[in-house]
C-alpha positions in Angstrom: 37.2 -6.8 15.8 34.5 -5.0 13.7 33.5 -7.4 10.6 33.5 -4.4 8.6 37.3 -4.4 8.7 37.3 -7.5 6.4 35.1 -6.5 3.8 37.4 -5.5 1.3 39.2 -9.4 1.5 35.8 -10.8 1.4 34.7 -9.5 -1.8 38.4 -10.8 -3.3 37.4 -14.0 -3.5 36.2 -15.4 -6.8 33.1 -17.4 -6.7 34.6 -20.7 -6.8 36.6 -20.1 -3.6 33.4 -18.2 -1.7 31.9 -19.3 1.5 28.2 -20.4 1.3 25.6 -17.7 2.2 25.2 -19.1 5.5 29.1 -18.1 5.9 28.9 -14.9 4.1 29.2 -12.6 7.1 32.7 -12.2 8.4 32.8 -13.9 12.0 33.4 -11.0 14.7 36.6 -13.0 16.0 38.2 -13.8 12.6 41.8 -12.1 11.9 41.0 -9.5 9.4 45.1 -9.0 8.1 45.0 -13.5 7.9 42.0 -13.2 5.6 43.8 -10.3 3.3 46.9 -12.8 3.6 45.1 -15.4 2.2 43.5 -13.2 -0.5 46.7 -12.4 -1.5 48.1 -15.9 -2.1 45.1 -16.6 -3.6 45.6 -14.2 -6.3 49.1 -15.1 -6.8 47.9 -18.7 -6.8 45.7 -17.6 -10.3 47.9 -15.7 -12.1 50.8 -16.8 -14.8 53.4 -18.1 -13.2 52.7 -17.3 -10.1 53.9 -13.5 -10.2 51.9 -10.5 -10.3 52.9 -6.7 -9.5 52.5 -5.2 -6.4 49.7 -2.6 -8.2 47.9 -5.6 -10.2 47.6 -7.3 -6.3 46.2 -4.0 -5.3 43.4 -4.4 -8.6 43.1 -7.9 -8.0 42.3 -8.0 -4.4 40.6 -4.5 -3.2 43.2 -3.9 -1.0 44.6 -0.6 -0.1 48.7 -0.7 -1.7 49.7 0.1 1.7 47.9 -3.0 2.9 49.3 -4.9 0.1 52.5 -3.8 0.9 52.4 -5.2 4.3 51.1 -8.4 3.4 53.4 -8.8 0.8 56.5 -8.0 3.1 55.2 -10.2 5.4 54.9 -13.0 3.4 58.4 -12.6 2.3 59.5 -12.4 5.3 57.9 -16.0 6.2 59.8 -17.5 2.8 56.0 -17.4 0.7 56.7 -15.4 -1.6 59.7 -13.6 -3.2 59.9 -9.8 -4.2 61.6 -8.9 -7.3 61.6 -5.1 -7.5 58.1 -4.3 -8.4 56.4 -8.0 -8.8 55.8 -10.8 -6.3 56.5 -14.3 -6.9 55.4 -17.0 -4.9 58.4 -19.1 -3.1 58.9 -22.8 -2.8 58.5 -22.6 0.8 54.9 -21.3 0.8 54.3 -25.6 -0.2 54.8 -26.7 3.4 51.3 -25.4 3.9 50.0 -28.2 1.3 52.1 -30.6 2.2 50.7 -30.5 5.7 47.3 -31.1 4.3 48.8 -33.8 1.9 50.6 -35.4 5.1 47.8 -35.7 6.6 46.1 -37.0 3.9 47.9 -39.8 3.8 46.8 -40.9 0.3 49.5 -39.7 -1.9 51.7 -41.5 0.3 49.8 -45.1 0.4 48.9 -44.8 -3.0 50.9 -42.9 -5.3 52.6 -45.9 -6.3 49.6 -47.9 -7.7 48.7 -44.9 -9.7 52.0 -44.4 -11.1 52.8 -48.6 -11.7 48.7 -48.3 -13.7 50.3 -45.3 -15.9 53.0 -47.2 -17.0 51.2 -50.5 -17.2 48.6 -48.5 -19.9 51.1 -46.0 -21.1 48.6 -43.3 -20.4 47.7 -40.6 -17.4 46.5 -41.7 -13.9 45.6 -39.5 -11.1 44.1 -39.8 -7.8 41.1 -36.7 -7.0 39.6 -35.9 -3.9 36.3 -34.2 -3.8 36.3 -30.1 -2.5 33.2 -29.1 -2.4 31.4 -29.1 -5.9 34.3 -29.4 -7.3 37.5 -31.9 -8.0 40.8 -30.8 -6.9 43.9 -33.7 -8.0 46.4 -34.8 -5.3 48.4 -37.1 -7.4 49.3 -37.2 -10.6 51.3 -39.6 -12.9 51.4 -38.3 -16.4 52.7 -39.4 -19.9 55.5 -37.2 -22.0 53.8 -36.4 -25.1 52.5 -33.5 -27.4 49.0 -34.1 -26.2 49.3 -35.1 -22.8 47.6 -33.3 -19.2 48.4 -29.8 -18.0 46.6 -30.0 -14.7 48.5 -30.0 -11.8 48.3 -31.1 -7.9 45.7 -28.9 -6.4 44.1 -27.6 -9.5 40.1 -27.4 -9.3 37.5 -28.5 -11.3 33.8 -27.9 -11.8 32.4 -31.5 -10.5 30.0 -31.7 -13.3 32.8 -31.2 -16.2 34.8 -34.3 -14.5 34.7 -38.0 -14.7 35.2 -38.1 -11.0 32.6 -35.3 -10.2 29.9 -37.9 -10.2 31.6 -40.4 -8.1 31.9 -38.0 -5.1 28.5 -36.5 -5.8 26.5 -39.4 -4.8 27.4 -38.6 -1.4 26.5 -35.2 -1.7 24.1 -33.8 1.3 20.9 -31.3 -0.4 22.6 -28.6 1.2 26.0 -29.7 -1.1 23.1 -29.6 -4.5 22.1 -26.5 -3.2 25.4 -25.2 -3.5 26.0 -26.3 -6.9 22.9 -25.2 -8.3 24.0 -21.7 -7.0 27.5 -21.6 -8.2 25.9 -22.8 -12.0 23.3 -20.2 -12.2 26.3 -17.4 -10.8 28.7 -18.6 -13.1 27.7 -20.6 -16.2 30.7 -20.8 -17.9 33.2 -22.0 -15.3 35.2 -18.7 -15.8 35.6 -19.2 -11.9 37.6 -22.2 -12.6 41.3 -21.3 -14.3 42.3 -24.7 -14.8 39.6 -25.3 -17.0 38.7 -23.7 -21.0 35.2 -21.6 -20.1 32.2 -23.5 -21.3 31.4 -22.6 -24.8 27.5 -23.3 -24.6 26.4 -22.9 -21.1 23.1 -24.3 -20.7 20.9 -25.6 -18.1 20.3 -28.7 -19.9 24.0 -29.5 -18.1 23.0 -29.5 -15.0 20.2 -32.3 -15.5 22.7 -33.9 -17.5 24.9 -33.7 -14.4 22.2 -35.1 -12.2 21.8 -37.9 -14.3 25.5 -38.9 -14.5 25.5 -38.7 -11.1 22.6 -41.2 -11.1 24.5 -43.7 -13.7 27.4 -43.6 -11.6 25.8 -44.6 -8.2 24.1 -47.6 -10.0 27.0 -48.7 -12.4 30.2 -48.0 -9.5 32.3 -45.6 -12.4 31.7 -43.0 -14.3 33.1 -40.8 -17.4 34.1 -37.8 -18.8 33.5 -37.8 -23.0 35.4 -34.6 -24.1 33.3 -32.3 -20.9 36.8 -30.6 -20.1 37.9 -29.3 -23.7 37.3 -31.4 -26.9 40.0 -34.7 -27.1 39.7 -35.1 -24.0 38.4 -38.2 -22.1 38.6 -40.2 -18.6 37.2 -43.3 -17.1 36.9 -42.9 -13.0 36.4 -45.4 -10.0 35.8 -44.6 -6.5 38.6 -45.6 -3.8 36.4 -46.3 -0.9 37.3 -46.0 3.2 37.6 -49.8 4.3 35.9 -48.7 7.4 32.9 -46.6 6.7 32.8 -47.7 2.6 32.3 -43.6 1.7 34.7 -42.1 -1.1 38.0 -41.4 -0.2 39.3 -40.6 -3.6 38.4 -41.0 -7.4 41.5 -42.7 -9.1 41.1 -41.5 -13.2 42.6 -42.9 -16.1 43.1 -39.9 -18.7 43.3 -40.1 -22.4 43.2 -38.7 -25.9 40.8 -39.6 -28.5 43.7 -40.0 -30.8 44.5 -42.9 -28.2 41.1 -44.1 -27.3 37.6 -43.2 -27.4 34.9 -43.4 -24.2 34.0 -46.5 -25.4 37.1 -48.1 -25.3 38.6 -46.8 -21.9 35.3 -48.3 -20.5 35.6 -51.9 -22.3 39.3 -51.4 -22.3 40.9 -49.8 -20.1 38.4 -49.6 -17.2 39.0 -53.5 -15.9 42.2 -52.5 -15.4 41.6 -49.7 -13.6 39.1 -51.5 -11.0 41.8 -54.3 -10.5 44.5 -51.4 -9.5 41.6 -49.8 -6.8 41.1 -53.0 -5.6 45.0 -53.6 -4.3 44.5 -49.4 -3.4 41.8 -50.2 -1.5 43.8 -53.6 0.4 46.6 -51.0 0.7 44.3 -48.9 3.0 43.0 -51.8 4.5 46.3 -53.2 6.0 48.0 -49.5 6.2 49.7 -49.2 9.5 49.1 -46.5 11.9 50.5 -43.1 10.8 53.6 -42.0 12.3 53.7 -38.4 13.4 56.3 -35.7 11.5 58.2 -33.9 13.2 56.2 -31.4 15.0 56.6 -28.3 14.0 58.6 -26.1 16.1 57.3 -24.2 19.1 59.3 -21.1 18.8 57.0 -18.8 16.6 55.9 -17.0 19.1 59.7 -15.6 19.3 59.7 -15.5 16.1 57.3 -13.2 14.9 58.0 -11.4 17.8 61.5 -10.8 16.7 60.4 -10.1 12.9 57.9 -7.5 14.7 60.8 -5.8 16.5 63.0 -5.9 13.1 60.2 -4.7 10.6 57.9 -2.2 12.6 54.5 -2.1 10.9 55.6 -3.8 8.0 55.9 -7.4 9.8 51.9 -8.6 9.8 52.1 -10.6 13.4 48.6 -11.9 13.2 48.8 -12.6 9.1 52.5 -14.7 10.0 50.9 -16.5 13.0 47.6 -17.3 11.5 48.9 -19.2 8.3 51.5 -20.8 10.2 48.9 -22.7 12.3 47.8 -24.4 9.6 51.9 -26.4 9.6 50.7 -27.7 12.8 48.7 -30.5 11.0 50.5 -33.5 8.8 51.0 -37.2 9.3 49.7 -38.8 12.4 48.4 -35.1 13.2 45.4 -35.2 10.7 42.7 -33.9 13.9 43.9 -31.5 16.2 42.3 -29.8 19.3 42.9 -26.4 19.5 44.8 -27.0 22.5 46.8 -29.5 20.6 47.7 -26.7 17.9 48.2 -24.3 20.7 50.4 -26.9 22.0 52.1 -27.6 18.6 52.8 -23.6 17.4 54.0 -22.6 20.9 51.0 -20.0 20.6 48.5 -18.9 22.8 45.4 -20.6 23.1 43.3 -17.3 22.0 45.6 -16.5 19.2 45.1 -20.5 17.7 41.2 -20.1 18.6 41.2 -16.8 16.2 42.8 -18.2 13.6 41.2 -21.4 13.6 38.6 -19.6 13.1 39.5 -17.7 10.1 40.4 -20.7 8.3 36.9 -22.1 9.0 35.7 -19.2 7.8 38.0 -19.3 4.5 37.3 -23.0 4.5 40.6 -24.2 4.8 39.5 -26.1 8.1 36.3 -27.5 9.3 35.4 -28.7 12.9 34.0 -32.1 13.8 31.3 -32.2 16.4 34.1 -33.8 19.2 35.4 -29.8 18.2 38.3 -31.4 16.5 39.6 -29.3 13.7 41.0 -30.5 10.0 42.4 -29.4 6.9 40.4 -29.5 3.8 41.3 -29.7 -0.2 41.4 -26.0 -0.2 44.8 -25.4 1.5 45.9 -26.4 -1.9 44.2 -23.3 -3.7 47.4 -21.6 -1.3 50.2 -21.5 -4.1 50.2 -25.5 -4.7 48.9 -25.8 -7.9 51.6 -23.4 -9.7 54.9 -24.5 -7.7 54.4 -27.9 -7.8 55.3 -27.4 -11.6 58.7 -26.2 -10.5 62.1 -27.7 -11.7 65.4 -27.5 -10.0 66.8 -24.9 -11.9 63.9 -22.9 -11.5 64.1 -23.4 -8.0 67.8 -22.7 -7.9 68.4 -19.9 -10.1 66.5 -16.9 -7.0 69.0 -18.4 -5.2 72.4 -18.1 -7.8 70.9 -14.8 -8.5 71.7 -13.8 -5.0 75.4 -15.8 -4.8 76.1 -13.7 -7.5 75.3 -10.4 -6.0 77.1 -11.0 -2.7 80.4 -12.2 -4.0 80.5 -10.3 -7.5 81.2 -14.0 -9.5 79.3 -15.7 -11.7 77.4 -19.1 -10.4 76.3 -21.8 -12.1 73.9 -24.8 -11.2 74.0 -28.3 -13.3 73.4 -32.1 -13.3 75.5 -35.0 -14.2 74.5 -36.5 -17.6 73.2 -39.7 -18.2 76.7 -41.0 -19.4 78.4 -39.6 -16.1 80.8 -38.2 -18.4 79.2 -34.5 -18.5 78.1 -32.1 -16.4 75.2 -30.3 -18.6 74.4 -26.5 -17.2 70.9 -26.3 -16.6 70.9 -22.3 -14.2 73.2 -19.5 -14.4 73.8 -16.0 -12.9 76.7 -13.5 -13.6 77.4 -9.9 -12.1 77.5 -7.1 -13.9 81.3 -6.3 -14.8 83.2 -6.4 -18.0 85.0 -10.0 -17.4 83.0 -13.1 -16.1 82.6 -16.6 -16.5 79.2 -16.8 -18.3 78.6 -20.2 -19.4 75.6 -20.6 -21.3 72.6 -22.5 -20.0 72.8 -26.1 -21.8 77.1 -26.6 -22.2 77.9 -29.3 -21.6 81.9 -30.0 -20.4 83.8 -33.1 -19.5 82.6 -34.0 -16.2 86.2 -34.8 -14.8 87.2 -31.3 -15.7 85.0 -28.9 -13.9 84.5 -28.7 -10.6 80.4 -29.4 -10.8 81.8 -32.5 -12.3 84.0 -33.4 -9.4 81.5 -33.0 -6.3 78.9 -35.4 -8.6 81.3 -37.8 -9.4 81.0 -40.6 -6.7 84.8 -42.1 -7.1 86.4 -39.1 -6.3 86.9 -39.8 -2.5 88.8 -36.6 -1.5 86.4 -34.2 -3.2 83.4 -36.4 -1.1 85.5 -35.6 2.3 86.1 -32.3 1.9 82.4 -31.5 0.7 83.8 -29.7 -2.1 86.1 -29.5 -4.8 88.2 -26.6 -6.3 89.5 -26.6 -10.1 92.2 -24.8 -10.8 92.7 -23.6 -14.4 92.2 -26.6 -15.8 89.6 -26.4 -17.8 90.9 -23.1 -19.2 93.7 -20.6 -18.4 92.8 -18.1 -16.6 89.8 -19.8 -15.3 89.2 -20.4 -11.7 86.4 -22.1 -9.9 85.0 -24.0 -6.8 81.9 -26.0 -6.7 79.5 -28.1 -3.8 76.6 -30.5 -4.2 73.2 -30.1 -3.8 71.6 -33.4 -2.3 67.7 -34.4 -2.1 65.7 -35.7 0.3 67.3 -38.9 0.7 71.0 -36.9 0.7 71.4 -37.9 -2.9 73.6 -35.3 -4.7 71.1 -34.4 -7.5 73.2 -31.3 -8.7 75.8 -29.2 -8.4 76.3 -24.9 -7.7 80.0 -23.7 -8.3 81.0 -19.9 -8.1 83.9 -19.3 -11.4 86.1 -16.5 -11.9 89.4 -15.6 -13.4 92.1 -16.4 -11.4 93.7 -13.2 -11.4 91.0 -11.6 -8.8 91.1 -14.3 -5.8 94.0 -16.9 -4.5 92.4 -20.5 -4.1 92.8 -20.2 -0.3 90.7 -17.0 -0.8 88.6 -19.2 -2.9 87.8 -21.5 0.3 88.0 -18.7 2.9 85.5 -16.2 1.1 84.1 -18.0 -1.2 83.0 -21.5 0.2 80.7 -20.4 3.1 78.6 -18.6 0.7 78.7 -21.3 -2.3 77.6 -23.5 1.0 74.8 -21.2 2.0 73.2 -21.0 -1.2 73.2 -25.0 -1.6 71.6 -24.9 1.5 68.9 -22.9 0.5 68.5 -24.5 -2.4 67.9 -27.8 -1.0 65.5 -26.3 1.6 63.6 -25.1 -0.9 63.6 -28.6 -3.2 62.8 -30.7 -0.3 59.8 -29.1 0.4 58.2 -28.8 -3.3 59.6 -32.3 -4.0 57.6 -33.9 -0.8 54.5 -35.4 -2.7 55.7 -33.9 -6.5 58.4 -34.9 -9.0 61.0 -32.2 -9.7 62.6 -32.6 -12.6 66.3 -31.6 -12.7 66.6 -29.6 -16.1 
């Protein structure tokens, strides 16, 4: 395939998420409509909430609109991203690609729990940083409910030098990896590369010696930290969590603060002997860690599967774009190096098609290749949608999903939790068709729980309703009013919510209710648990 063919992806990228000169060119074998995929996500990744119309993706990528139509449609097809009318959000599903790398991490899973037992020890902010590059991008984060409190999120990236963790990973740093940074300052002074960050306000060169030196204080003293370098108020105090078998940086673990709380000084004579003691059991933790225990391999049928989407769409299914980013599932716990015949083995793909898109991703840097020619995920599979839906709550999750209920069966539905009394069932989503009489309940009611059928499938006492997997009201609440509702259960099969369908009981029977109405009130619970299993896999999602 002609490199030429990629150009207009490769000069999509934004500075912080180039390739090195020495990667510049295009390789001959990489999968043009994977790299214009990735572009894409990208670019959704960056922009408010997530959304952007189909014309600003054509402006913000170089694409052709028939190209980003394709991609797009493509993308929805897979469960990324989610077309309404003329914009395109990105789609809960799109996480499983960071939760692969996360999986195979390891880290969040061995020790989230220190960080988030430190935050509530100190009452302030901890998270856990990995190094990407010459940047910082956060894999775990425990934060504080206040006014002033952190906006970052899981896979947001940070200039290294504007961090207190930056230093930390930059004593390992090759010349080559100074090189790099010294070229991504003089391009772009001001961080306007970096989104998660405010762009510098006096960009000078005097940072970067200042960077160097921090980098020097931090090898010596073992910690480092950041006095107000992100915006002013803000301020950190990091220590390395080393490898117990080859003693090189693993993570950073940071303790984040405001200078209303505490100043430099005091997170380092106050805060920071705290924060050694909790790397210290982090670092026994990945001592005595037992051997990972593979996922569930991903399954082996995409080949069919794109293959059918292929025969279904025409030229608007990308087979190559769908394949390509699906490799990357093939990684996760216990699966953190793979061979390419190992991948091959894993995606049911051909060894040629895996060896293309491997590398691509090399090429994109969201793998890298060990000289035994095993292949890993890096920090930047995160820069794929993470950072924005890992903010998510349930009902934003649910209400795409209510949306469509509504559509099909011409009723309003409603999502909504249990309160903390159990008494209430508080209405947190909503979605009503467009006809003169409907059942619109605002967003925030709340109604006795015994009365409503939300209430019923979340009460736990009610042993018929738990049998039968749902439970129907029948005016009740209200003459006239008409409704049937079933749970929506997390991870662990904990009923977290509830979705009911309402209507007047004039327009369907209550056998009709459980004959027409059930299997799709049951298919949309479905897919809103898909949906919150995957984003809540290494993040908290709040349920209003």
């Amino acid at each position: 395939m002609p490199a030429h063919t990629t150009h207009d992806t490769a000069d999509a990228a934004t500075p912080a998420d180039a390739v090195t000169p020495a990667e510049a060119v295009t390789p001959a074998e990489a999968v043009a409509p994977l790299l214009r995929g990735i572009a894409v996500l990208r670019r959704l990744t960056e922009a408010d909430g997530g959304t952007l119309s189909l014309s600003e993706l054509e402006k913000a990528t170089g694409l052709a609109r028939s190209t980003v139509d394709r991609v797009t449609a493509t993308l929805a097809r897979m469960g990324y991203v989610r077309p309404d009318g003329r914009d395109v959000t990105l789609a809960p599903r799109l996480m499983e690609l960071g939760n692969a790398y996360l999986a195979a991490l390891r880290l969040p899973a061995l020790l989230s729990h220190r960080a988030d037992a430190l935050a509530d020890e100190l009452d302030e902010s901890v998270s856990l940083a990995v190094g990407d590059r010459d940047g910082v991008r956060f894999i775990h984060q425990a934060t504080r409910r206040r006014a002033m409190s952190l906006s970052f999120r899981i896979g947001d990236l940070l200039p290294a030098e504007r961090t207190a963790p930056g230093p930390l990973f930059a004593t390992e740093w090759t010349e080559a990896d100074w090189d790099h940074w010294h070229a991504r300052r003089s391009t772009d002074p001001e961080d306007r590369t970096f989104p998660s960050v405010p762009p510098r306000t006096h960009a000078t060169t005097s940072s970067d010696a200042d960077f160097e030196h921090r980098t020097a204080r931090a090898a010596a003293d073992g910690w480092a930290l950041d006095d107000q370098l992100i915006e002013p108020g803000l301020v950190a105090v990091s220590v390395p969590v080393r490898d117990p078998g080859t003693g090189r940086v693993t993570c950073v673990a940071s303790v984040v603060s405001h200078t209303s709380r505490h100043t430099a000084r005091d997170l380092r004579t106050t805060l920071l002997p705290r924060l050694r003691s909790a790397v210290t059991r982090m670092e026994d933790d990945l001592r005595t860690a037992p051997p990972p225990a593979s996922d569930a391999p991903p399954a082996t049928g995409l080949a069919i599967w794109t293959g059918a989407s292929k025969q279904e769409l025409g030229r608007d299914f990308v087979e190559s774009l769908a394949r390509g980013l699906t490799v990357l599932t093939a990684f996760g716990e216990g699966r953190a190096s793979l061979t390419l015949t190992e991948v091959a083995k894993a995606t049911g793909l051909a060894r040629a098609t895996v060896r293309r898109a491997l590398i691509t991703h090399e090429h994109a840097g969201l793998v890298t290749q060990s000289p035994d020619r095993a292949f890993t995920l890096t920090p930047r599979v995160l820069s794929l949608g993470f950072p924005p839906l890992s903010r998510l709550t349930l009902p934003q999750i649910a209400q795409p999903h209510l949306t469509a209920l509504a559509a099909r069966v011409n009723e309003s539905a409603s999502l909504a939790v249990l309160s903390d009394s159990g008494t209430e069932v508080q209405y947190t989503a909503q979605a009503s068709p467009s006809r003169v009489m409907s059942a619109r309940i605002p967003v925030g009611t709340r109604l006795p729980a015994s009365a409503t059928s939300l209430g019923r499938v979340l009460l736990a006492h009610l042993e018929e309703v738990r049998a039968q997997g749902y439970a129907l009201v029948d005016e009740e609440l209200e003459a006239g009013l008409r409704s049937i509702a079933v749970p929506v259960r997390d991870r662990t099969g904990r009923a977290v919510a509830a979705v009911n369908v309402a209507m007047h009981a004039a327009r369907r029977t209550t056998e009709a209710c459980v004959t027409e109405i059930l299997p799709e009130l049951r298919r949309t619970a479905t897919g809103i648990e898909t949906d919150l299993h995957t984003a809540a896999r290494f993040t908290p999602v709040p349920p209003t």
